[in-house]
Z-matrix of the N, CA and C atoms (Angstrom, degrees):
N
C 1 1.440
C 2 1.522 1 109.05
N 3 1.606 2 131.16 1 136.99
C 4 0.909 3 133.23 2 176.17
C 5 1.730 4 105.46 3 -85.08
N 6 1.503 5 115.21 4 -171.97
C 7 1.040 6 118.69 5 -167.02
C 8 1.879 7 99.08 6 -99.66
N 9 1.308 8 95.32 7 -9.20
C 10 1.818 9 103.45 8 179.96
C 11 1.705 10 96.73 9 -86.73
N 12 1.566 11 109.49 10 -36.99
C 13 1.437 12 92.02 11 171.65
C 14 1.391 13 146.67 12 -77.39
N 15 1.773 14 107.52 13 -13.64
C 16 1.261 15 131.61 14 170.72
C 17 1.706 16 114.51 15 -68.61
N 18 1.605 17 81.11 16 -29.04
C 19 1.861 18 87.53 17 -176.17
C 20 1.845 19 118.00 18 -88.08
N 21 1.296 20 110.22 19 -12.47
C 22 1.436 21 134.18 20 171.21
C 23 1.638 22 104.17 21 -84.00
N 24 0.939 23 138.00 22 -41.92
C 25 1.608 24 152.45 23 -175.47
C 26 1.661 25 103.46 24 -66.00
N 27 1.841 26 101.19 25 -69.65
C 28 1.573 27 104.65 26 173.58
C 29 1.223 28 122.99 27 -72.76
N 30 1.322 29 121.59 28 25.26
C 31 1.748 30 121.00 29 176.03
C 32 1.673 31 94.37 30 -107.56
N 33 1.751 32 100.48 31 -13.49
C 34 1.791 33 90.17 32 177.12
C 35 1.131 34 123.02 33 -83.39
N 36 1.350 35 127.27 34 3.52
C 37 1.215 36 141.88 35 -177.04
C 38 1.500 37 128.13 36 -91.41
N 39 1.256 38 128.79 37 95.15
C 40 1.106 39 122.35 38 177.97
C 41 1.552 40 139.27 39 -28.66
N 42 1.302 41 97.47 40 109.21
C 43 2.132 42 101.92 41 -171.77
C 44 1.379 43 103.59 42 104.44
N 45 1.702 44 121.49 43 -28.38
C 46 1.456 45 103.95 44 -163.18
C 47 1.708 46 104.50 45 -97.52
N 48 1.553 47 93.11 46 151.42
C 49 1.454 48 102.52 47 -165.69
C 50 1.786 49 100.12 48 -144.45
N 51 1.354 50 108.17 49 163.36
C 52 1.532 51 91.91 50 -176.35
C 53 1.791 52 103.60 51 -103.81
N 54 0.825 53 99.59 52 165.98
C 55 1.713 54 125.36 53 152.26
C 56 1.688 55 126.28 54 -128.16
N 57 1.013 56 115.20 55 -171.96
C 58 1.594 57 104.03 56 -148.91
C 59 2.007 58 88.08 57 -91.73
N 60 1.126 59 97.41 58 -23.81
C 61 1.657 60 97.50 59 165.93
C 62 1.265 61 137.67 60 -96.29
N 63 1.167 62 112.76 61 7.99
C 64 1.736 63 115.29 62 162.43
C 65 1.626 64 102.24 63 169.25
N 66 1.111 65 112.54 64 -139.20
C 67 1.798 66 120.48 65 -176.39
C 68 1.469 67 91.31 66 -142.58
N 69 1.624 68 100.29 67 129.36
C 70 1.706 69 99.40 68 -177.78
C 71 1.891 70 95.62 69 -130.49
N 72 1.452 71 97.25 70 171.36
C 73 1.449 72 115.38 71 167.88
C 74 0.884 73 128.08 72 -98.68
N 75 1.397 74 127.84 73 116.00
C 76 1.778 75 107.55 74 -158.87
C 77 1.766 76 126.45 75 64.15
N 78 0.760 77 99.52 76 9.42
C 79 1.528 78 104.06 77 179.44
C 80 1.337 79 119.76 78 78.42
N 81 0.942 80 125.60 79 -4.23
C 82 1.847 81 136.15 80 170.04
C 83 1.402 82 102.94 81 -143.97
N 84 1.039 83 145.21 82 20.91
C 85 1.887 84 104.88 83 147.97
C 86 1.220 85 108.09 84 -144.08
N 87 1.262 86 89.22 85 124.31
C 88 1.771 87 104.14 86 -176.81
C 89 1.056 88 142.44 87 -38.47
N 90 1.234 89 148.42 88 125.75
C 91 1.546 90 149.40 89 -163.77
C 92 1.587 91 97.01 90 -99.35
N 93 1.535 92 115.58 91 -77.01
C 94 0.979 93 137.09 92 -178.04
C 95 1.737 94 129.09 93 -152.27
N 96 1.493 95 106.45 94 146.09
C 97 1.241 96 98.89 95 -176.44
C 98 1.484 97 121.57 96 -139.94
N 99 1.300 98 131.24 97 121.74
C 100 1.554 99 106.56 98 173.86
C 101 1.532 100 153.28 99 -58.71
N 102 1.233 101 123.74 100 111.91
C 103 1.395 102 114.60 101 -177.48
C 104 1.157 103 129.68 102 -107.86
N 105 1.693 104 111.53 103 34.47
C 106 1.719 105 116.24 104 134.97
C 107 1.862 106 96.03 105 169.97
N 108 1.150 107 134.26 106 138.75
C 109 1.228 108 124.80 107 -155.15
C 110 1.363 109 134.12 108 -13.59
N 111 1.405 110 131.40 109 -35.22
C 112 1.172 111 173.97 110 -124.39
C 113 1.940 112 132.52 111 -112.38
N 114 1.921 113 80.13 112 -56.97
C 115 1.419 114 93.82 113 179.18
C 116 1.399 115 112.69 114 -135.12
N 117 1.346 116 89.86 115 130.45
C 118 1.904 117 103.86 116 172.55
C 119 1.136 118 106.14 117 -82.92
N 120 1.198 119 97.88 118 144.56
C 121 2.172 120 115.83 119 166.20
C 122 1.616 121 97.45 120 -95.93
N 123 1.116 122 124.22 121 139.58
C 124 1.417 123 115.21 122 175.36
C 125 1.474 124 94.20 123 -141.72
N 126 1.446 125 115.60 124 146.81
C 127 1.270 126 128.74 125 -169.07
C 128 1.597 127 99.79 126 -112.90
N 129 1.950 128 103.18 127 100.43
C 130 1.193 129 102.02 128 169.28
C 131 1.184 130 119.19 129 -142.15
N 132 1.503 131 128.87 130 168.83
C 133 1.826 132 136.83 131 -151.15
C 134 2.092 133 91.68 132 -64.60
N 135 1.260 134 105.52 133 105.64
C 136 1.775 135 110.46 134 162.02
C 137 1.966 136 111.22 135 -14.31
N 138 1.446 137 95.06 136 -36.83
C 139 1.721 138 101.34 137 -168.08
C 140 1.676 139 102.42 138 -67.82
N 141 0.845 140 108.21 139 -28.00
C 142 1.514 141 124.45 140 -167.27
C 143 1.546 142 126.09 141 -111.04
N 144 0.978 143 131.17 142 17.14
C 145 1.233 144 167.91 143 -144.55
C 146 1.658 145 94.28 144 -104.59
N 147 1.779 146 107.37 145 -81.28
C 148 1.391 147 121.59 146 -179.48
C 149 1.366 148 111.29 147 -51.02
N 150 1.323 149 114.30 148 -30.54
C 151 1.496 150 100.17 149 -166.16
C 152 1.698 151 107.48 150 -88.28
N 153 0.736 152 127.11 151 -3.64
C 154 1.548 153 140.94 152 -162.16
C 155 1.735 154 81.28 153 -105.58
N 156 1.223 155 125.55 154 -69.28
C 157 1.527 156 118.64 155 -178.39
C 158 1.373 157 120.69 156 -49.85
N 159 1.978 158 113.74 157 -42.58
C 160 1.037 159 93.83 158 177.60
C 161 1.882 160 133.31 159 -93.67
N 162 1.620 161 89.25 160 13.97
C 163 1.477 162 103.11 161 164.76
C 164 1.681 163 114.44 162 -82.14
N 165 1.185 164 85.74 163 -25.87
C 166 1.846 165 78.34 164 -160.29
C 167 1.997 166 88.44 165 -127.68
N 168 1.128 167 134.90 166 74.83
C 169 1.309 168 120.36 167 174.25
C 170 1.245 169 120.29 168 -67.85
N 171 1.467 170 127.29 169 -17.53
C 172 1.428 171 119.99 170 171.48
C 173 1.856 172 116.65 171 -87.48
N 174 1.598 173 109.22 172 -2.25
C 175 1.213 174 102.24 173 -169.50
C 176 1.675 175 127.64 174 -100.56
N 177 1.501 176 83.06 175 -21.31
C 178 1.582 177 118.76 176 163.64
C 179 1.459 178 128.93 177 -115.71
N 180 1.723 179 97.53 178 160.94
C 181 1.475 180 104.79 179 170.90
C 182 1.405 181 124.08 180 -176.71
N 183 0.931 182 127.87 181 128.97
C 184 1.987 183 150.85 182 -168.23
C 185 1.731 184 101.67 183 -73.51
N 186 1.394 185 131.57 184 74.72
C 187 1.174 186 130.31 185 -164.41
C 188 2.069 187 93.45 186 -68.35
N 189 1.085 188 122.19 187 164.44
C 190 1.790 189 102.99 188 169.06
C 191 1.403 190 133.21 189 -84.21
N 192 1.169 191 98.77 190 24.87
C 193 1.870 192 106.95 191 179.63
C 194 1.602 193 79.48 192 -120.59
N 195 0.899 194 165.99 193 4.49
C 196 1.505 195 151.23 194 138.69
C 197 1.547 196 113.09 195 -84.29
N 198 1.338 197 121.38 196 -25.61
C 199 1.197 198 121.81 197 -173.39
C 200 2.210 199 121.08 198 -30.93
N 201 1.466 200 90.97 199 -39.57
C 202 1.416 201 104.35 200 176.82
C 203 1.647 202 120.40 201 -96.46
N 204 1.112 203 103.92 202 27.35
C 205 1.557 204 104.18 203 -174.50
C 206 1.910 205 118.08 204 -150.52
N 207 0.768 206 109.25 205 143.84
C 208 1.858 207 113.38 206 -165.16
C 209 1.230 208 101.71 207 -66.45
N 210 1.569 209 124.08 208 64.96
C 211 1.403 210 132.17 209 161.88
C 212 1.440 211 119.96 210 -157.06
N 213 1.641 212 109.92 211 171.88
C 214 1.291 213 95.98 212 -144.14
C 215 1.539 214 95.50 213 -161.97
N 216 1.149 215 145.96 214 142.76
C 217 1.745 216 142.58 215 -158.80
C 218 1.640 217 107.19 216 -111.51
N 219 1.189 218 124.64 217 118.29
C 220 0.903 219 142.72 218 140.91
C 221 1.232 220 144.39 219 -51.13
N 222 1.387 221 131.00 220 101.90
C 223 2.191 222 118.25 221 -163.35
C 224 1.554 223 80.96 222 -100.71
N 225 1.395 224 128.82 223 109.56
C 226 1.223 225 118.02 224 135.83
C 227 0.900 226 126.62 225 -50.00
N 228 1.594 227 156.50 226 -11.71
C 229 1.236 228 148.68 227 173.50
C 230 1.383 229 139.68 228 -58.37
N 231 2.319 230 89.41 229 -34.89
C 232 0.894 231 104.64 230 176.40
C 233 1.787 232 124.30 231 -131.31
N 234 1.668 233 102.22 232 2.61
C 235 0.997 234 109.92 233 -172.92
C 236 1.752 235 103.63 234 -81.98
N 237 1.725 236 100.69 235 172.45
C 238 1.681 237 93.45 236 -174.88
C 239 1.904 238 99.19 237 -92.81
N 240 1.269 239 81.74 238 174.52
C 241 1.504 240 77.43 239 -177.89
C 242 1.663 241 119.68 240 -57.43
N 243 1.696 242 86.50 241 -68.22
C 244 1.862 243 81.51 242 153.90
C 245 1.260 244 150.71 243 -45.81
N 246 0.786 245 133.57 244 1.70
C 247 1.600 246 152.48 245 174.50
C 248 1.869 247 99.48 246 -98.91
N 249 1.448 248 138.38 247 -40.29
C 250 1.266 249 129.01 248 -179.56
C 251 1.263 250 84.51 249 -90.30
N 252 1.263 251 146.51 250 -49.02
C 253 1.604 252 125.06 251 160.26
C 254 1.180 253 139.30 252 22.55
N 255 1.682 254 88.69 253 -98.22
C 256 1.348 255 123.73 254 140.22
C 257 1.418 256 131.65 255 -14.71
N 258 0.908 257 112.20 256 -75.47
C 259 1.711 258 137.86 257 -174.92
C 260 1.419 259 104.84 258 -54.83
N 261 1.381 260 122.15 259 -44.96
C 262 1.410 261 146.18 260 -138.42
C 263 1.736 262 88.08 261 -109.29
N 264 0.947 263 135.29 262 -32.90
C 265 1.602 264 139.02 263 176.95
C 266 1.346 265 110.80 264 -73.79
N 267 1.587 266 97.44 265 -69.16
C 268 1.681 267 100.91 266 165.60
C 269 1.462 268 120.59 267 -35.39
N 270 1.003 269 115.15 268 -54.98
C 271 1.991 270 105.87 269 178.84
C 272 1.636 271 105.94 270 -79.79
N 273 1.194 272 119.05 271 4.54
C 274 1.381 273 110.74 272 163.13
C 275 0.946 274 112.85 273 -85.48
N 276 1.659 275 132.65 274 -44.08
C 277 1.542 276 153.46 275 -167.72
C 278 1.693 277 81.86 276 -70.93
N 279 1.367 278 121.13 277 -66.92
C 280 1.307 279 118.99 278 -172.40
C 281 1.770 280 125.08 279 -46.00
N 282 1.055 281 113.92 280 -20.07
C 283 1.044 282 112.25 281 -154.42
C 284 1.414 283 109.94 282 -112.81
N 285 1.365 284 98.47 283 -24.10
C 286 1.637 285 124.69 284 -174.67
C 287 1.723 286 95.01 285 -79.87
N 288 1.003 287 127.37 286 -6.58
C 289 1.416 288 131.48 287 -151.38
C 290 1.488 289 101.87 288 -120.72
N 291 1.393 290 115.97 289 -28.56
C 292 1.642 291 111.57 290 179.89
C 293 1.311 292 129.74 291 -90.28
């Protein structure tokens, strides 16, 4: 997935809109954001984390300065589209919810 396609995907989402630093809900809480062409930060529930990794182990990953916090890395390079999908819904559902 490119970063034009992540940004076409999260405009389908109700409330979310971008800013020049990521795609938020409501205007303050983060969905997702990029941190360098490549890789998405995606803001999703800790519970759900593993299962997204252990579906997709090449598409994700829990670097250890995220380890304690409801997010989770994205390789666009190599992940499928569906799988940042995924990821990218969950912190919408998530976020829309707090």
């Amino acid at each position: 997935m490119t970063p034009d396609e992540v940004d076409a995907f999260v405009s389908t989402l109700d409330g979310c809109s971008r800013k020049p630093r990521g795609w938020y809900v409501q205007h303050t809480r983060l969905v997702a954001r990029l941190t360098d062409p490549t890789t998405l930060l995606v803001r999703v529930p800790i519970k759900q984390r593993d299962a997204l990794i252990d579906r997709w182990p090449d598409a994700f990953g829990i670097p250890p300065r995220l380890e304690a916090h409801h997010k989770i890395e994205a390789y666009l390079d190599r992940a499928p589209a569906d799988a940042v999908k995924e990821a990218i819904r969950l912190a919408w559902e998530l976020q829309r919810r707090e």
